[in-house]
Structures are given as C-alpha cells and as structure tokens.
N, C-alpha and C positions, 0 to 999 in steps of 0.2 A: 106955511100951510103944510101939514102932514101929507104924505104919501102913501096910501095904500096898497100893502103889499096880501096879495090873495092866496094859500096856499092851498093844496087841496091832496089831501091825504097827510094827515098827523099820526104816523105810525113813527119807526126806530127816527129815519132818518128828518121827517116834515116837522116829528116835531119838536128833536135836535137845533133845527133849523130855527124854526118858529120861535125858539128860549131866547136864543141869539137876538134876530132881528126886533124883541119885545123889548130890548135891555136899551134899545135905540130911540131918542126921542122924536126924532122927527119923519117916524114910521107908524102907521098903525095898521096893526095886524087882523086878517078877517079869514075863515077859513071853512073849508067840507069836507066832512068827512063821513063814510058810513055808518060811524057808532056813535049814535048820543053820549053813551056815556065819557068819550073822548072827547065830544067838547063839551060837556058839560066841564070836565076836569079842566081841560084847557081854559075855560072862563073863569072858574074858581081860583085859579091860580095867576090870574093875571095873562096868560101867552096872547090871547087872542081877546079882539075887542066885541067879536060878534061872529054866528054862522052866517056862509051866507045862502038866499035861500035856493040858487042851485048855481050851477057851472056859467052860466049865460049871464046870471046876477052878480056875479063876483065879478066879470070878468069885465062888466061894464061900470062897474066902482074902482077896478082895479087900474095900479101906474104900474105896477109889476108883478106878475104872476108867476107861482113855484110849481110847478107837477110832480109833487113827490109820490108820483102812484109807480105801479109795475109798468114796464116796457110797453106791452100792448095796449093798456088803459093809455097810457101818456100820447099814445102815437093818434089815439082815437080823439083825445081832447085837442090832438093839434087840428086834426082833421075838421073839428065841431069848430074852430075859431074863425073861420073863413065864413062861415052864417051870425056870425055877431057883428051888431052896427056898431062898432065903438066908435066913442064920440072923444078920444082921447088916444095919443100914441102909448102904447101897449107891451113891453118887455116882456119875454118870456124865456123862464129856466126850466131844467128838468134837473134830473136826479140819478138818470141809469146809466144802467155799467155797461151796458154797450149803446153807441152813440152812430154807427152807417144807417141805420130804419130811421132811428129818430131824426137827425139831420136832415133824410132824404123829404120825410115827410115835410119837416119846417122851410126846405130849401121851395117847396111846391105850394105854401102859402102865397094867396094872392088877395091876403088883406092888407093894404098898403099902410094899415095903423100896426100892425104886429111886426116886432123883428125878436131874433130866439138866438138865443145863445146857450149853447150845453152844457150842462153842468154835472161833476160828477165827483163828491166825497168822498175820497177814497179811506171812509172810514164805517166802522160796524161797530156790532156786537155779537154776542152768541143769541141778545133773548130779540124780542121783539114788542113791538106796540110801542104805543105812547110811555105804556106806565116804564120801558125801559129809555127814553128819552133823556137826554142830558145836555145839558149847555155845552161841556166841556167834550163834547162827544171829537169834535174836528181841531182839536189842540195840537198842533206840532205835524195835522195830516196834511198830505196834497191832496188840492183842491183842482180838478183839472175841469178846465174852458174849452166848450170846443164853438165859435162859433159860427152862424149860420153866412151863406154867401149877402146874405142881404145886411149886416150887423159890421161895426167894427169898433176899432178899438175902446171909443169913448161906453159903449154901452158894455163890455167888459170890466172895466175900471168901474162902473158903475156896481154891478154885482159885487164885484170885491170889496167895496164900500158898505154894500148893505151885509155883508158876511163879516164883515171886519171881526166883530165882539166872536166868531170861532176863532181866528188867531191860526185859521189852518194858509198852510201857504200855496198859495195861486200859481198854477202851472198852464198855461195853454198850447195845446194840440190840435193835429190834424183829427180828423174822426178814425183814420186809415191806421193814424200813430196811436191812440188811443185803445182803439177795440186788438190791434195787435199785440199791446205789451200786457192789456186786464189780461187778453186770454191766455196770456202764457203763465203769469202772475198769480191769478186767479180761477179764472172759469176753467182752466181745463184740471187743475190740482183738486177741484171740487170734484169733478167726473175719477181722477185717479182714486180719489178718496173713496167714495163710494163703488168704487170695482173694487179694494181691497177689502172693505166690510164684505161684500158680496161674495166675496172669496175666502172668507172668515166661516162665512154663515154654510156655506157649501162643506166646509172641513170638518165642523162642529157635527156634521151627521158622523164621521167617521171617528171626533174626539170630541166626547161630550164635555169634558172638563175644558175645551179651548175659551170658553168665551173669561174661566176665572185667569187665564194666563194673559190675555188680551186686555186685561187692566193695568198697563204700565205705558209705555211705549208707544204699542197699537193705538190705544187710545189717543194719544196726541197726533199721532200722524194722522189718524184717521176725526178728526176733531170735528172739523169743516163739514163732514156728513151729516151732522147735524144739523144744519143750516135748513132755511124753510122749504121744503120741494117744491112749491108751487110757485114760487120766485126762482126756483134755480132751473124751475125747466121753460119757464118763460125765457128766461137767460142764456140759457144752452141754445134754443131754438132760433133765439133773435141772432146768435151767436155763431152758427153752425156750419157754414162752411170754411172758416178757421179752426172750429174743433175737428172737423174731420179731416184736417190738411193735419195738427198736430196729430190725432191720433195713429193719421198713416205712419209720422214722422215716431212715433212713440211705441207702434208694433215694430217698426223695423232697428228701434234701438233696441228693443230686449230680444228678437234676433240674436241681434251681435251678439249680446250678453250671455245667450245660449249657448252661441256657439262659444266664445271666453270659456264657459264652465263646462262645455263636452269635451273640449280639447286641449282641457285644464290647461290653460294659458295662463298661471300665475303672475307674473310679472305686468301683465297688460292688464289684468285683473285687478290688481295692486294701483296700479297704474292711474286706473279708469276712477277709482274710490278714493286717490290720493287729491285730484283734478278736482273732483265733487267735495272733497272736504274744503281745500284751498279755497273753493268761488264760494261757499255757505259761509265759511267764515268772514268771507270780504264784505260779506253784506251789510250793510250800515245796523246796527243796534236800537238806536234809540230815534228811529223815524218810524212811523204809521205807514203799514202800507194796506194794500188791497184786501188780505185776510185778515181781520181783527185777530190780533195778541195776545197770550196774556204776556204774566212777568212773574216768573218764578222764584221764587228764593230757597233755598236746601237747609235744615237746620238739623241736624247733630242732635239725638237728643236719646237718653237711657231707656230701658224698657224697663219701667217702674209707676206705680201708679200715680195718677195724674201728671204725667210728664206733658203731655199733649193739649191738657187742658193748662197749663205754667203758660206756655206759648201760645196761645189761644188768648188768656188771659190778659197778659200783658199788651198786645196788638189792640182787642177790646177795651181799654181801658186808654190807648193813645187817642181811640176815635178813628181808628184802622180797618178800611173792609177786606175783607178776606172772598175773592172770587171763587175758591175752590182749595180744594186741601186734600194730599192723600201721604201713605206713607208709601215707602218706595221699600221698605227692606226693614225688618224688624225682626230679632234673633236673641232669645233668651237671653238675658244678661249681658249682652254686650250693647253698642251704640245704634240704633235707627237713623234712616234719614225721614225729616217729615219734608214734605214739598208743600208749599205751599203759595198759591197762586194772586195775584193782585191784577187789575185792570188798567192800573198806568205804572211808569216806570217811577212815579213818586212815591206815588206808595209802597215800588220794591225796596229802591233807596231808604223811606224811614224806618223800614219794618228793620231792616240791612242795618241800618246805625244804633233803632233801638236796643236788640236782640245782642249786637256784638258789645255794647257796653254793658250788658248784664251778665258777660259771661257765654254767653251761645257761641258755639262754631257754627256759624253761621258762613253759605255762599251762591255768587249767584253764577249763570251761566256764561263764562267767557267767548 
C-alpha cells in the first residue's frame, strides 16, 4: 500500500522535492499551495496526485509530511499540528535554513502521533517558484538532518529513503551545529552583500558612471542580493542573534584592517590577502553548498562579427543551457574574453570539451 506523503508549499524547493518523491512508486504525492495555477501545473505534469483541501485534511491522509514554506509559516504549522486528531503516526520534515525556533517549536509538540525531524537542502537557485523547480535541483548537495528530541535514528533513514531519487548526500547535525556554520556560510554573506550594493548606490550620487563599472566583479560578489527579501529577512530575524555576534565580529575585523592601511603595514597587509587566498582556494570545487553556484567557462574569442553568436551557436545546437553570458573585455582587433555561465558543473565540462575541440581557447576557474 502506498504512502502518502503531504507537502505543502511547491515553490523553488517543495517542488524540487515533490519531482523526486513522484519518481517513487510506492509514494503518492498530495499537496497545498497558495496558487492554483501551481497545482494546476503540478497535476498536469504528473508531481502530485491531488490538492489537498486544507492543512488539517492533508495532514490527516498524510504518513509524512514536508513544510517547504518560509520559517515562520512552518513554525505556525508546527504549532496548528497539536489540534489535529490523527488517527495514524505522523513524520514530519521541514525545509529552512535556520533550524533553533523550528526545533524548539517541534521539541514542544505534545501530539504523541507526530515526531519531526529537520531538514535542510542545502541547495537553491537565483529564480524562484515552481516553474524554477527541477528534479536534479539536490544532485551532489548536502542534505542536513537535524532531528527533534522525541525522533531517532530509524525515522531519519527513513527520510533519506524518501529523498533517495535527489542523490543529495545526508549529513546530520546539532541545530546549535547547523544554524552556526549556514550563518557564517550563508546568511551573514547575504547581509555583507547587500551593505556593498548599498554602498555602491551611496557612491553613485557622487559618480554617476559607477553602476556601468559595477558590471564585472561587483556584480558576482554582490550576486546573492538578489536573492528574495522577504525570505531573507524572515531569515535574518529567525537568525539574529548569531548575525549580530558575527557582525560585531566583522566591524572589528575591518578595524584592524583600517588600521593595516593607516599605518601602511605592507607586509601584514600582504600577509592578511595571502591567508584568504590560500583558505578560498582549499575549498572543495565541485560540491554544492549553501549559496547556489554558477560554473563559469572563459572563451577567447576575436572582435569580429558574429564571433559571439559562433559560440552561442554551437552550445545551442549540443542542447546546451546557457545560465548567463557576458563579456569581460573586448578591444578593437584583438582577442575578447566571453564568460559564460552554466548551472551545473556538467554543463561546464561539455561546453569545456566541446568548444576546445573546435578550436576555442577555452578555460575554466582554477
């Protein structure tokens, strides 16, 4: 007999999720979401087998439940599950990137059919919704477990069971271990990111031309600004007094750094940027982590016409996506670099083999 698994919100990552557990046979998938036209599309496509017709009704069909909604909605659904008579034991996962509220709530359930186990994808994208959804979204990511005091091992393994078809690899944490290393990882690089926009847009009253110089560089570091605000301050908030322990920690390093550069301290200077080169480079390549990716490749290419659209052309014609594309440097008659961006490291690699057997100097980021 199948197992009904309930999810409730099919946006980037539910219904990521949802592709996965639909590819399973002896699962069927039921789900809620705010936008008809999301499940509408979800039915269409096979993901889901039915909506259900509210939170209370799923939850009483359901053998495991997903909360892929934002932090505070998920903490309110934990809340609402203690007024549900289920008539069945009741697994319960979530989805956010910080996990001390959520736990604390789950650990305060006192429905003796419900136990919760955390859960947290430690994968994205830049866009959002269903329609950016993909099977292949959790391929090669960590997948981190946190869970609750009433849970143990067997209903872990069980989760990993039903995730099996993402192929992401299962890490289990403390909540304490968890929400400490996103923040450093993650949530507080997002807060840096947008103080440096912020600090762009402040400049630009004194140099109008700054924001065409801001298209190279600026741009990538500052990338993750991007990201949705109204999740990122859900986040921050749930978040917060770790980001305000880092930020103390982060005025008093540029301090230092101040004073390095008032008292022209070269060598320590030197020093300081050699240390940060050395730890960025050690970082593993080809593993998913907390900020979605992309995957660059550089190609060499003449300032002449249709040079751009050759390369283009060819990738289009393998059945190649192209994430983004710019040029980095382009000078009358001599060579260009084009950059051009992909969403997994496969698609760097075939662009990478296609392009250097026709001839391209082609490279990618060491």
């Amino acid at each position: 007999m199948k197992q009904t698994v309930f999810i409730v919100g099919l946006g980037l990552i539910g219904g990521s999720l949802a592709m996965n557990v639909a590819k399973k046979e002896d699962y069927k998938v039921i789900a809620l979401d705010p936008d008809p036209k999301t499940i509408d599309m979800a039915k269409i496509q096979g993901v889901i087998y039915e909506e259900a017709e509210d939170f209370t009704a799923g939850c009483l069909q359901a053998d495991i439940l997903i909360l892929a909604t934002p932090i505070s909605v998920t903490i309110d659904y934990l809340n609402q599950l203690n007024e549900c008579t289920l008539q069945k034991p009741l697994l319960v996962t979530d989805v956010s990137s910080v996990k001390n509220n959520v736990l604390e709530a789950a650990n305060k359930l006192s429905n003796d059919k419900v136990t919760f186990v955390g859960g947290h994808p430690m994968a994205g994208s830049h866009k959002q919704g269903y329609s950016a959804a993909k099977p292949h979204l959790f391929e090669n990511a960590i997948y981190v477990l946190t869970p609750s005091k009433k849970s143990n091992g067997q209903q872990a393994r069980r989760l990993e069971e039903l995730f099996s078809e993402t192929n992401a690899r299962f890490l289990t944490l403390t909540t304490k271990e968890h929400d400490e290393m996103t923040a450093v990882i993650s949530h507080f690089p997002h807060l840096i990111a947008s103080s440096l926009v912020h600090q762009a847009k402040e400049w630009q009253k004194t140099h109008p031309y700054l924001e065409h110089l801001a298209a190279g560089g600026f741009r990538d570091i500052t990338r993750i600004a991007s990201s949705n605000p109204a999740l990122w301050q859900d986040i921050f908030f749930q978040n917060r007094t770790l980001l305000i322990q880092m930020l103390g920690d982060w005025i008093e390093e540029m301090h230092e750094l101040q004073t390095l550069l008032h008292e022209q301290e070269a060598q320590t200077t030197y020093d300081y940027l050699q240390q940060a080169k050395q730890y960025r480079d050690g970082l593993p390549v080809k593993e998913k982590g907390a900020i979605p990716a992309f995957y660059d490749l550089y190609v060499d290419i003449h300032d002449q016409p249709g040079a751009i659209y050759k390369v283009i052309q060819q990738l289009a014609e393998a059945d190649i996506s192209i994430k983004n594309i710019e040029i980095l440097e382009i000078r009358e008659g001599i060579t260009g670099v084009l950059r051009i961006s992909f969403t997994t490291s496969q698609e760097q690699k075939t662009s990478y083999d296609l392009l250097a057997s026709r001839g391209y100097e082609v490279m990618t980021e060491q």
